[in-house]
PDB file of the backbone (N, CA, C, O) and the ligand in Angstrom, with CONECT records:
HET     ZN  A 101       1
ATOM      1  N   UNK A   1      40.625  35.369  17.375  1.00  0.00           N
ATOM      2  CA  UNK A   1      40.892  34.394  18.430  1.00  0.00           C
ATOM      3  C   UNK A   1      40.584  32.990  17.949  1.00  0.00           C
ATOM      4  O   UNK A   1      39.700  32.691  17.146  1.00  0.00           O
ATOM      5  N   UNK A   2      41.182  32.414  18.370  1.00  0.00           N
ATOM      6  CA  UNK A   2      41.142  30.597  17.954  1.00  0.00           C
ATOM      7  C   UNK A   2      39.998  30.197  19.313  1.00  0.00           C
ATOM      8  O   UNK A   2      40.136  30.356  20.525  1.00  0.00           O
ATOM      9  N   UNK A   3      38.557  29.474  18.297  1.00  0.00           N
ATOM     10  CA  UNK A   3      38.186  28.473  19.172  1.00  0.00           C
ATOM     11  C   UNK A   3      38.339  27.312  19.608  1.00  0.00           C
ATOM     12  O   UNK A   3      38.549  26.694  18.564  1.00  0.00           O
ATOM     13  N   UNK A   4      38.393  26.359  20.673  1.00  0.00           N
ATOM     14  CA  UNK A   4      38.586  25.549  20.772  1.00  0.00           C
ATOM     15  C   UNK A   4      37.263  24.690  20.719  1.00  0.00           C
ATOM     16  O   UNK A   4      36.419  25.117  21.507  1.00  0.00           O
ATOM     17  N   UNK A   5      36.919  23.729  20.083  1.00  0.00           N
ATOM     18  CA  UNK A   5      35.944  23.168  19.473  1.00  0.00           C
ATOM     19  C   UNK A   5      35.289  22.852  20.313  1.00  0.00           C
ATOM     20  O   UNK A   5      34.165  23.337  20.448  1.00  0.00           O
ATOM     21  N   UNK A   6      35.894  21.736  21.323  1.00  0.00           N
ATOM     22  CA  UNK A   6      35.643  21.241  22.089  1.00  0.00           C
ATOM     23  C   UNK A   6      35.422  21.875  23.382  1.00  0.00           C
ATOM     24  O   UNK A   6      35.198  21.149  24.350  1.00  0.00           O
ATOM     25  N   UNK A   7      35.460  23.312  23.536  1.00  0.00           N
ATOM     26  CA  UNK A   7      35.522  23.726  25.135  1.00  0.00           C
ATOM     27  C   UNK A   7      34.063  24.662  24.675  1.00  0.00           C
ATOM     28  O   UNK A   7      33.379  25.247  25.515  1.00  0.00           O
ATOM     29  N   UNK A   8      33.716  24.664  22.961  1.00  0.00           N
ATOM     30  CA  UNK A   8      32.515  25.537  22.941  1.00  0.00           C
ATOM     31  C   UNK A   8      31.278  24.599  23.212  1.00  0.00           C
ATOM     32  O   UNK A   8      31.265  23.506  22.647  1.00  0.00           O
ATOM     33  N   UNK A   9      30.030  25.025  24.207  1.00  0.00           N
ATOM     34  CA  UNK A   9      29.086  24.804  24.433  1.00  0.00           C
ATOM     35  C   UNK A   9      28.072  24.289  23.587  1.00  0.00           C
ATOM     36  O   UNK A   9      27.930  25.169  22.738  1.00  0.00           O
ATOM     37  N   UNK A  10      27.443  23.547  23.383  1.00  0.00           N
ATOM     38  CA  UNK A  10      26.611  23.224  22.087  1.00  0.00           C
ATOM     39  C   UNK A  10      25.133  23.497  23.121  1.00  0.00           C
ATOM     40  O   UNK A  10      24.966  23.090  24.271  1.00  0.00           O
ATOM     41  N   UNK A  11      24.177  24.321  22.268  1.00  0.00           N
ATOM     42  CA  UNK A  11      23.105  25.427  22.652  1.00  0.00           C
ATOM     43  C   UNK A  11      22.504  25.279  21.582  1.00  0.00           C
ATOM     44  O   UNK A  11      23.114  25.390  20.519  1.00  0.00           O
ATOM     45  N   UNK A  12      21.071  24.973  21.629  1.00  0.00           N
ATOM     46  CA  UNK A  12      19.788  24.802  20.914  1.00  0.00           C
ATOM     47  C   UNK A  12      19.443  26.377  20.781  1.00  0.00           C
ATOM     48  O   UNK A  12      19.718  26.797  19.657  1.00  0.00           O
ATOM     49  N   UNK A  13      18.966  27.241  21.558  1.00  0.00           N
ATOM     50  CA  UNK A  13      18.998  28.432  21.574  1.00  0.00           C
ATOM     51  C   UNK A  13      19.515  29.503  22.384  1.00  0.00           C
ATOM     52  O   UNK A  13      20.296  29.073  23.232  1.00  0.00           O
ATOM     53  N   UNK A  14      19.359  30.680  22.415  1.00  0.00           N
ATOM     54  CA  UNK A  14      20.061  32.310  23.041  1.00  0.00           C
ATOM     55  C   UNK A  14      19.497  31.844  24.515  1.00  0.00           C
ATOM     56  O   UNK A  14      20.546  31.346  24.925  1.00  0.00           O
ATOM     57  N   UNK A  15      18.829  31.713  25.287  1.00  0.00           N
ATOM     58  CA  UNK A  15      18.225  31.175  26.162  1.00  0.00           C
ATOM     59  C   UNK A  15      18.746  30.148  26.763  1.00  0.00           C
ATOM     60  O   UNK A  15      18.846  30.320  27.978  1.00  0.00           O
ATOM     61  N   UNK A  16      19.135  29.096  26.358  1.00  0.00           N
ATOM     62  CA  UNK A  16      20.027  27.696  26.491  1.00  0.00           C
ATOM     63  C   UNK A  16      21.123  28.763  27.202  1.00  0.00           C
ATOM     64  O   UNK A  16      21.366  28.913  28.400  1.00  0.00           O
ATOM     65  N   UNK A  17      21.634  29.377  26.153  1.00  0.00           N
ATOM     66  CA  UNK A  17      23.441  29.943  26.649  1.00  0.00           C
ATOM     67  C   UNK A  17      22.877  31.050  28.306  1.00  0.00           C
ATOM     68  O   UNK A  17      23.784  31.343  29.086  1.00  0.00           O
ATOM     69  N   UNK A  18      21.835  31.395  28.543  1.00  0.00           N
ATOM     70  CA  UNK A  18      21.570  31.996  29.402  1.00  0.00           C
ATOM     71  C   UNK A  18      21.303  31.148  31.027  1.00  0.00           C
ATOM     72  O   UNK A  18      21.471  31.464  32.205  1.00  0.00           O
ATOM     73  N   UNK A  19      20.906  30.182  30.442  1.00  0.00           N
ATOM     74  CA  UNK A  19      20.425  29.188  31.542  1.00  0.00           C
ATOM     75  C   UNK A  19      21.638  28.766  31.998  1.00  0.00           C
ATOM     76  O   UNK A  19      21.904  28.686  33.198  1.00  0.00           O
ATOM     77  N   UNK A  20      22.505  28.448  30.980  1.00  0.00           N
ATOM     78  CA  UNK A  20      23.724  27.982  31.245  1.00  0.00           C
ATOM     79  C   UNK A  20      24.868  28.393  32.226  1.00  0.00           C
ATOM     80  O   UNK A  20      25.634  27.673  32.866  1.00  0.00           O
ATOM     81  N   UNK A  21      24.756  29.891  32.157  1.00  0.00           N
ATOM     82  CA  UNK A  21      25.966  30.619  32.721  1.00  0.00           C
ATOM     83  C   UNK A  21      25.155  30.412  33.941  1.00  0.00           C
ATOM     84  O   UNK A  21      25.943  29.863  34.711  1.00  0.00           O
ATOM     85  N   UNK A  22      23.945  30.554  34.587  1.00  0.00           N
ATOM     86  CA  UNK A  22      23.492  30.776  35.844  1.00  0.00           C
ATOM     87  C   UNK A  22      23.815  29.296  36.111  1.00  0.00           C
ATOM     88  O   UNK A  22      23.333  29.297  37.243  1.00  0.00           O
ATOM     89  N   UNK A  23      24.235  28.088  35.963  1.00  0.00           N
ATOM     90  CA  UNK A  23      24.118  26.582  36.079  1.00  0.00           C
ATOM     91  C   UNK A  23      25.676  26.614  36.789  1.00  0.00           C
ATOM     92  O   UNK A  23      25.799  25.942  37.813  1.00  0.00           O
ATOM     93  N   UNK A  24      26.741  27.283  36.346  1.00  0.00           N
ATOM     94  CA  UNK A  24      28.002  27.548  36.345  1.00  0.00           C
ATOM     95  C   UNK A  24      28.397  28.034  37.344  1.00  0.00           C
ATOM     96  O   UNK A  24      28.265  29.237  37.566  1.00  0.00           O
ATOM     97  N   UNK A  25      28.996  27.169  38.210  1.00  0.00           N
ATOM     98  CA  UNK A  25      29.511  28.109  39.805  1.00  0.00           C
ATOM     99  C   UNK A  25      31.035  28.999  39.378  1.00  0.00           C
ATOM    100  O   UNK A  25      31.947  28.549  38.683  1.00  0.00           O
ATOM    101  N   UNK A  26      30.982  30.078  39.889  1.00  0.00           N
ATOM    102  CA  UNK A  26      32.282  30.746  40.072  1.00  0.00           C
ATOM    103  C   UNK A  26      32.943  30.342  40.461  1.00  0.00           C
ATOM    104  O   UNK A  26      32.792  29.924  41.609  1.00  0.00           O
ATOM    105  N   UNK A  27      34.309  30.157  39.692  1.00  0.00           N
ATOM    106  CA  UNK A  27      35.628  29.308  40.332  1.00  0.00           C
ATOM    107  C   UNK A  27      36.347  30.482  41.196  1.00  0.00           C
ATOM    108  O   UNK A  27      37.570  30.402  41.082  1.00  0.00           O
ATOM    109  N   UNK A  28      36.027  31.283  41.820  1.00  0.00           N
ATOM    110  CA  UNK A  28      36.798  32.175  42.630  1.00  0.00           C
ATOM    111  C   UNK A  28      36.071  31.931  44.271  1.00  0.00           C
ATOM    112  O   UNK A  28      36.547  31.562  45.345  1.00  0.00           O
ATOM    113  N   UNK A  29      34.688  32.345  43.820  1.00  0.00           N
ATOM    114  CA  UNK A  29      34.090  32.166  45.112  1.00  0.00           C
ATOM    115  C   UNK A  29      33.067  31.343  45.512  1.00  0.00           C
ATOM    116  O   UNK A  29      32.423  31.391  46.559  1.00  0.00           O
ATOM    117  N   UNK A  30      32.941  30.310  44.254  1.00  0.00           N
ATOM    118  CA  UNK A  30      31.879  29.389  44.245  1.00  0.00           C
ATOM    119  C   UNK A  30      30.690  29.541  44.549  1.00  0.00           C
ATOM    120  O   UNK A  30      30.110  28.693  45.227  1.00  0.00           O
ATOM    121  N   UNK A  31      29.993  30.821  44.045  1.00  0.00           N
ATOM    122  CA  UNK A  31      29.125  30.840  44.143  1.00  0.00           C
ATOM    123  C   UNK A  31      28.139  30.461  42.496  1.00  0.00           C
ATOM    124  O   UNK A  31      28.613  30.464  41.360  1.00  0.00           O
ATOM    125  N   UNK A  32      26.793  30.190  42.873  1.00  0.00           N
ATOM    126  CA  UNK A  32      26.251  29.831  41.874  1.00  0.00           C
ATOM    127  C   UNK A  32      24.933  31.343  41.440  1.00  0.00           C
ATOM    128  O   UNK A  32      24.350  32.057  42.257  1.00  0.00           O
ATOM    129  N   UNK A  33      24.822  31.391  39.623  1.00  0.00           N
ATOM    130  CA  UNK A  33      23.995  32.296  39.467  1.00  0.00           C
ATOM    131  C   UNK A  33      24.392  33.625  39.615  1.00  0.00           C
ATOM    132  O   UNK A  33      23.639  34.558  39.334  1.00  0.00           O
ATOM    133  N   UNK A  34      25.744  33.802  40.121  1.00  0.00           N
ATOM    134  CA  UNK A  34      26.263  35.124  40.383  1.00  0.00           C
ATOM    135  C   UNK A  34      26.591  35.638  39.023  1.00  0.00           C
ATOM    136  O   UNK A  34      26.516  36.853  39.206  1.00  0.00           O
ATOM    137  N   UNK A  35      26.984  35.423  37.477  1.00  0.00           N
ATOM    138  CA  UNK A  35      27.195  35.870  36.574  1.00  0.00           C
ATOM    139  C   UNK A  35      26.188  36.562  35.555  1.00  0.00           C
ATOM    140  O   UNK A  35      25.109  36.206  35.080  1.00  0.00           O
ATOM    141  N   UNK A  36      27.162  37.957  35.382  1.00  0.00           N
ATOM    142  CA  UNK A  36      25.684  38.607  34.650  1.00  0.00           C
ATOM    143  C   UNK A  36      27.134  39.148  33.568  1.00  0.00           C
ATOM    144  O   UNK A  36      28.307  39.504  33.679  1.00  0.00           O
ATOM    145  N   UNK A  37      25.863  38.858  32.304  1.00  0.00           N
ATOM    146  CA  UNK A  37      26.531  39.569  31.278  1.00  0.00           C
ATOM    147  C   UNK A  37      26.910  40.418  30.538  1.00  0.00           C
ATOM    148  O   UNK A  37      26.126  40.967  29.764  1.00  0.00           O
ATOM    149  N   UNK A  38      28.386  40.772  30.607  1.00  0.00           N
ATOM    150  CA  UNK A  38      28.959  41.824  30.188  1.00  0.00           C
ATOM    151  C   UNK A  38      28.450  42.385  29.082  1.00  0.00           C
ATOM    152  O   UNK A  38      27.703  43.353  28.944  1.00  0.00           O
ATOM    153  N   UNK A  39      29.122  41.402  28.042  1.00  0.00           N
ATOM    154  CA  UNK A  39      29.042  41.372  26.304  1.00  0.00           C
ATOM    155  C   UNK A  39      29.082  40.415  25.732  1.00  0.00           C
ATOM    156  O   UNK A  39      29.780  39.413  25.887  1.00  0.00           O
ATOM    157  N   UNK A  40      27.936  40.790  24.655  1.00  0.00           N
ATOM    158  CA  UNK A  40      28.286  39.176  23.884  1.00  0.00           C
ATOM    159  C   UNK A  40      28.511  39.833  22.512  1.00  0.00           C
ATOM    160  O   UNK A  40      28.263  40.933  22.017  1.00  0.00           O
ATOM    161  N   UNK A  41      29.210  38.444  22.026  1.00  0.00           N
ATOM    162  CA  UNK A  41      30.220  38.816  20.716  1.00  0.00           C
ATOM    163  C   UNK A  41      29.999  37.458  19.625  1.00  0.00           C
ATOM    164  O   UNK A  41      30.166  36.259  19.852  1.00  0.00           O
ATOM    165  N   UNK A  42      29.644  38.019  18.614  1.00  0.00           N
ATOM    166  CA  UNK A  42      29.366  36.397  17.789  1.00  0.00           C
ATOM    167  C   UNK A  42      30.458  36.583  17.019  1.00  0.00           C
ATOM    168  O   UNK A  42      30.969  37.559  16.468  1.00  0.00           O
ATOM    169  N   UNK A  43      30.737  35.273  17.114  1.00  0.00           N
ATOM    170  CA  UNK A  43      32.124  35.141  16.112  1.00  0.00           C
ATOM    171  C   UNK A  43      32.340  34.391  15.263  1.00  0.00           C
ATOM    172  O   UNK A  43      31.625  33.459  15.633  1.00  0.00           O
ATOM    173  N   UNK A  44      33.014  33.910  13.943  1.00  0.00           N
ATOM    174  CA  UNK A  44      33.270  33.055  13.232  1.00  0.00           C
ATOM    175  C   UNK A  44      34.596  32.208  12.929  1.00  0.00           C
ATOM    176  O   UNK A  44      35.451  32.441  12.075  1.00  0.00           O
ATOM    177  N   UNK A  45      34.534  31.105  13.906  1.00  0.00           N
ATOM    178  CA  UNK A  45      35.955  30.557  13.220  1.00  0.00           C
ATOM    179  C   UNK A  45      35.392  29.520  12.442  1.00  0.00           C
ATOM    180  O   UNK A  45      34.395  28.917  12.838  1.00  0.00           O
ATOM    181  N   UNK A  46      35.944  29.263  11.371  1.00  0.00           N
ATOM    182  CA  UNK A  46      36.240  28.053   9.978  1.00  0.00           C
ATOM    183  C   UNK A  46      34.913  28.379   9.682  1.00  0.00           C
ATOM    184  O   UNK A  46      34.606  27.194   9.549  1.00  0.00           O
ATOM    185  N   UNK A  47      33.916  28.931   9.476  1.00  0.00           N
ATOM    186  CA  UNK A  47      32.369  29.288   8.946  1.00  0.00           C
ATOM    187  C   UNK A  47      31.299  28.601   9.734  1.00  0.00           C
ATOM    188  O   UNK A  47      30.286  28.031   9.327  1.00  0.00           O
ATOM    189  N   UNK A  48      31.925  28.852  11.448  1.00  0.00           N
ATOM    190  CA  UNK A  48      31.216  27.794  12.273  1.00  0.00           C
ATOM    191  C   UNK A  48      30.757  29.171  13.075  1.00  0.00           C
ATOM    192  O   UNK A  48      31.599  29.980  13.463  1.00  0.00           O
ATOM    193  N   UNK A  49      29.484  29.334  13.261  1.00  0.00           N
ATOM    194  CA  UNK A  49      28.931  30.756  14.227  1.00  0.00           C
ATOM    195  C   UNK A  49      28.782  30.729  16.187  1.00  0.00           C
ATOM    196  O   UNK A  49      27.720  30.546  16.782  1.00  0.00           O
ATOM    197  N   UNK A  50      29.913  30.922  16.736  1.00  0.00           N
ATOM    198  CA  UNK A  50      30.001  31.065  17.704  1.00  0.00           C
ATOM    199  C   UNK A  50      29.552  31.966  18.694  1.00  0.00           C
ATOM    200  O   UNK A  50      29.851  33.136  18.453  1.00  0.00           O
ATOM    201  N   UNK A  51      28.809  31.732  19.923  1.00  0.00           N
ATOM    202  CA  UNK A  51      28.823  33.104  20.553  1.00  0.00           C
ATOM    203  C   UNK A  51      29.441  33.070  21.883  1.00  0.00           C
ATOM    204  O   UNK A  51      29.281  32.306  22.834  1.00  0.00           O
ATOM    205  N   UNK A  52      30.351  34.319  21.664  1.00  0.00           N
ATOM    206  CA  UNK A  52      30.547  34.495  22.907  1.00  0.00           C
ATOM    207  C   UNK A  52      30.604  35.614  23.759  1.00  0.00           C
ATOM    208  O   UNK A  52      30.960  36.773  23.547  1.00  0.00           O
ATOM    209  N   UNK A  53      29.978  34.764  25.254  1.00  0.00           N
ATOM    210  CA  UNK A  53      29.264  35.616  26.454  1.00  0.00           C
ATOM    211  C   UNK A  53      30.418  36.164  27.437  1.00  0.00           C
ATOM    212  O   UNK A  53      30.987  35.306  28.111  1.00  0.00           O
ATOM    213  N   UNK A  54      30.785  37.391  27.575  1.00  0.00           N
ATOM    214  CA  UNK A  54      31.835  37.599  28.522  1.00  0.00           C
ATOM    215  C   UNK A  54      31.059  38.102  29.469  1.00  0.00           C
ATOM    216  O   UNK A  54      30.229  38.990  29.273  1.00  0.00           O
ATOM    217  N   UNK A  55      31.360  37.396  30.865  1.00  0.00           N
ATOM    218  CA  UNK A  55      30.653  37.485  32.304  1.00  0.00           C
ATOM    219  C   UNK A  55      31.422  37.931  33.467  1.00  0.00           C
ATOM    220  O   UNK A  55      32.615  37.686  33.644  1.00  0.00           O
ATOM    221  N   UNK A  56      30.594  38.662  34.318  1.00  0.00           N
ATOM    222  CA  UNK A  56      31.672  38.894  35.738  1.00  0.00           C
ATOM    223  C   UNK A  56      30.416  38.455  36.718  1.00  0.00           C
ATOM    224  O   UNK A  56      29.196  38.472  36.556  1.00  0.00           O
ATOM    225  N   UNK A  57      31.328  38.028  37.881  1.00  0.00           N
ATOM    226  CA  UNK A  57      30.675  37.339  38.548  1.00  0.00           C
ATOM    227  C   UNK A  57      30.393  38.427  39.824  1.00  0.00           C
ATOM    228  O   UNK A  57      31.317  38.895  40.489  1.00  0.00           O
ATOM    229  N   UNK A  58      29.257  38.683  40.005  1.00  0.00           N
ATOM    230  CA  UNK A  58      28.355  39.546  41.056  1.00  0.00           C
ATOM    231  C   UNK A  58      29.020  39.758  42.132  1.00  0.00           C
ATOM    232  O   UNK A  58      29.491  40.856  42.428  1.00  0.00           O
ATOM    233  N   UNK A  59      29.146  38.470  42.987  1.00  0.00           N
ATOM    234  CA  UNK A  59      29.729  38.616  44.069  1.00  0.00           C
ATOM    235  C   UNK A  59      31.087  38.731  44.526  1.00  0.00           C
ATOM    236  O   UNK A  59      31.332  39.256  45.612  1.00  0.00           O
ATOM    237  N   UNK A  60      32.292  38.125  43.523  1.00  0.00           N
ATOM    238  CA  UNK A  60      33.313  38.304  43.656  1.00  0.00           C
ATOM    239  C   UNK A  60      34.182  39.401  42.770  1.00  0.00           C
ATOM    240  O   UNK A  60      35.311  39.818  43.032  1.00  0.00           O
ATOM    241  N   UNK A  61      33.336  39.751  41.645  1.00  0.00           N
ATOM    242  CA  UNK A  61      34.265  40.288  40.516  1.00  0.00           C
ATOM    243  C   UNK A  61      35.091  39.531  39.665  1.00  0.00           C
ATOM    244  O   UNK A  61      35.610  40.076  38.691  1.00  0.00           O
ATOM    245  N   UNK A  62      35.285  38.272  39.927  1.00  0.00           N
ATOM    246  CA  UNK A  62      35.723  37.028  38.953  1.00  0.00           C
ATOM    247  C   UNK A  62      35.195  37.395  37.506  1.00  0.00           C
ATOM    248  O   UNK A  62      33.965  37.399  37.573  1.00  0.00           O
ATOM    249  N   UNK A  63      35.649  37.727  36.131  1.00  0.00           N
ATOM    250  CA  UNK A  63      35.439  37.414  35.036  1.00  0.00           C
ATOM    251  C   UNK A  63      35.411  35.720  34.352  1.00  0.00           C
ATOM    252  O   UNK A  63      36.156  34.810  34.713  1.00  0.00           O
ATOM    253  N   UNK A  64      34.394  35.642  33.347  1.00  0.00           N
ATOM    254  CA  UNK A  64      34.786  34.261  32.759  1.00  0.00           C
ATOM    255  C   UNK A  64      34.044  34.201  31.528  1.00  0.00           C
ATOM    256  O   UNK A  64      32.814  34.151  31.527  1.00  0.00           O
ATOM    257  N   UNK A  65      34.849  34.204  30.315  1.00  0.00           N
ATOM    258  CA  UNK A  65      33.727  34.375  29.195  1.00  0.00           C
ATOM    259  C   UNK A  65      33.469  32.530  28.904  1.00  0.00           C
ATOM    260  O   UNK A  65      34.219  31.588  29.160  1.00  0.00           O
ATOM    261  N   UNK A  66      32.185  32.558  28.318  1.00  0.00           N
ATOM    262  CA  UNK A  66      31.796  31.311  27.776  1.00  0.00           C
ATOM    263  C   UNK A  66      31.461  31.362  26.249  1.00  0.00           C
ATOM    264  O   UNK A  66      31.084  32.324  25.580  1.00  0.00           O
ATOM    265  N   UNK A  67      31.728  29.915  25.833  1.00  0.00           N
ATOM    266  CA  UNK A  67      31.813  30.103  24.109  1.00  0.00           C
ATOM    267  C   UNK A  67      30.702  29.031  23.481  1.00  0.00           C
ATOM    268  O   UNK A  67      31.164  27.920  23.218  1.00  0.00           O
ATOM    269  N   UNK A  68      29.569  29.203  23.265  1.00  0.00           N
ATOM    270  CA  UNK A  68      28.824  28.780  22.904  1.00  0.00           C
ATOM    271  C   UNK A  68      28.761  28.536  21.278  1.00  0.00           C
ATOM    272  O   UNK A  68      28.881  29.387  20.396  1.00  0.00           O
ATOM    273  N   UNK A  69      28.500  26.894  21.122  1.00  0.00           N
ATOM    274  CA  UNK A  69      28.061  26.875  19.459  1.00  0.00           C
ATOM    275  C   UNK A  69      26.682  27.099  18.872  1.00  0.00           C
ATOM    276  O   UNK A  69      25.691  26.377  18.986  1.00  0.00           O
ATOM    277  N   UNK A  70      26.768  27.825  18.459  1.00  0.00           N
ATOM    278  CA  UNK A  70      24.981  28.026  18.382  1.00  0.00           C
ATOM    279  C   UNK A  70      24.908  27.646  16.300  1.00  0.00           C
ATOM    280  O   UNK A  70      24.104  28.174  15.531  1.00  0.00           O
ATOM    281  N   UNK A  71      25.938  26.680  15.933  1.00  0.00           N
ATOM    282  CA  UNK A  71      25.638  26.212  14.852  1.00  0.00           C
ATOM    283  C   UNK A  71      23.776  25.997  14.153  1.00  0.00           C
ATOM    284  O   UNK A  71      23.279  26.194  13.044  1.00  0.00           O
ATOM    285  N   UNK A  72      23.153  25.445  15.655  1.00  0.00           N
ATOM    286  CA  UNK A  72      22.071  24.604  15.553  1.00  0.00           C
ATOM    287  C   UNK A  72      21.203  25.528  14.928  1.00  0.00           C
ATOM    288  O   UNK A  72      20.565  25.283  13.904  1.00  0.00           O
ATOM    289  N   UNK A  73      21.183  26.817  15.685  1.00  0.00           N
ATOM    290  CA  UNK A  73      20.059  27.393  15.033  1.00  0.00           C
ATOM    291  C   UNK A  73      20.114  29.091  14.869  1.00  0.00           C
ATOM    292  O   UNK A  73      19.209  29.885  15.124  1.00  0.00           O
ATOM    293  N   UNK A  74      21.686  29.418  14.283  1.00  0.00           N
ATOM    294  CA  UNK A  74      22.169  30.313  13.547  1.00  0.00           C
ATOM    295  C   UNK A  74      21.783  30.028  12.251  1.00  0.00           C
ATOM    296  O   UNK A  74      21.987  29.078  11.495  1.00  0.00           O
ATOM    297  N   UNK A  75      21.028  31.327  12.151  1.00  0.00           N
ATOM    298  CA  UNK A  75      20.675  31.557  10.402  1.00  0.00           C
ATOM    299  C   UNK A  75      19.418  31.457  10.474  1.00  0.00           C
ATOM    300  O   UNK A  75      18.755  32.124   9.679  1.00  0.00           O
ATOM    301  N   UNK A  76      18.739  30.598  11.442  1.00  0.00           N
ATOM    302  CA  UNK A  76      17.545  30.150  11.557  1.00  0.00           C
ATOM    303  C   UNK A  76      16.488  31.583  12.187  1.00  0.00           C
ATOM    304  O   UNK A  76      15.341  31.859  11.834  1.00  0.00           O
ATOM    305  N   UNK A  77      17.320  32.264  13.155  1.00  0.00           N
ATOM    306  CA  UNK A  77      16.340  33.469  13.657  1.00  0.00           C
ATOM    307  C   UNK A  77      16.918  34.724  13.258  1.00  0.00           C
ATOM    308  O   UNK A  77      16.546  35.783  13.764  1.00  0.00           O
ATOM    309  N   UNK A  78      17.990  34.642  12.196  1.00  0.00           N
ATOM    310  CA  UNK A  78      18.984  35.878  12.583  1.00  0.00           C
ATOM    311  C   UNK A  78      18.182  36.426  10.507  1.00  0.00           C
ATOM    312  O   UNK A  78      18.540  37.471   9.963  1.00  0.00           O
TER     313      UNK A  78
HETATM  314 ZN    ZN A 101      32.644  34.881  42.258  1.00  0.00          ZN2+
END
């Protein structure tokens, strides 16, 4: 899959990307904190370490994955 650079999240740490999705209202039913995570998937486009969180949202069933850069401090705990 192609990332888009700019739509990935820039995240200090695994935690950051967690805080994050609960920050994120559901565009179906607008609710907030309703997303719990499916799967996460680290990925590599151009030798840049991405992760991404695929989420469904609690109350509605809305899916929405998020794409986090975790450049910062990949390699660093792994
Ligand atoms: Zn929802």
């Amino acid at each position: 899959m192609k990332i888009d650079s700019i739509s990935a999240i820039d995240v200090g740490n695994i935690e950051e990307e967690y805080r994050y999705i609960l920050q994120i209202p559901c565009e179906q039913c607008k609710f907030k904190g309703t997303f719990k995570l499916n799967l996460q998937s680290l990925i590599f486009e151009e030798n840049q370490p991405y992760d991404k969180l695929d989420c469904q949202c609690q109350n509605c069933g809305a899916k929405k994955s998020f794409i986090f850069d975790i450049s910062n401090f990949f390699g660093k705990l792994f």
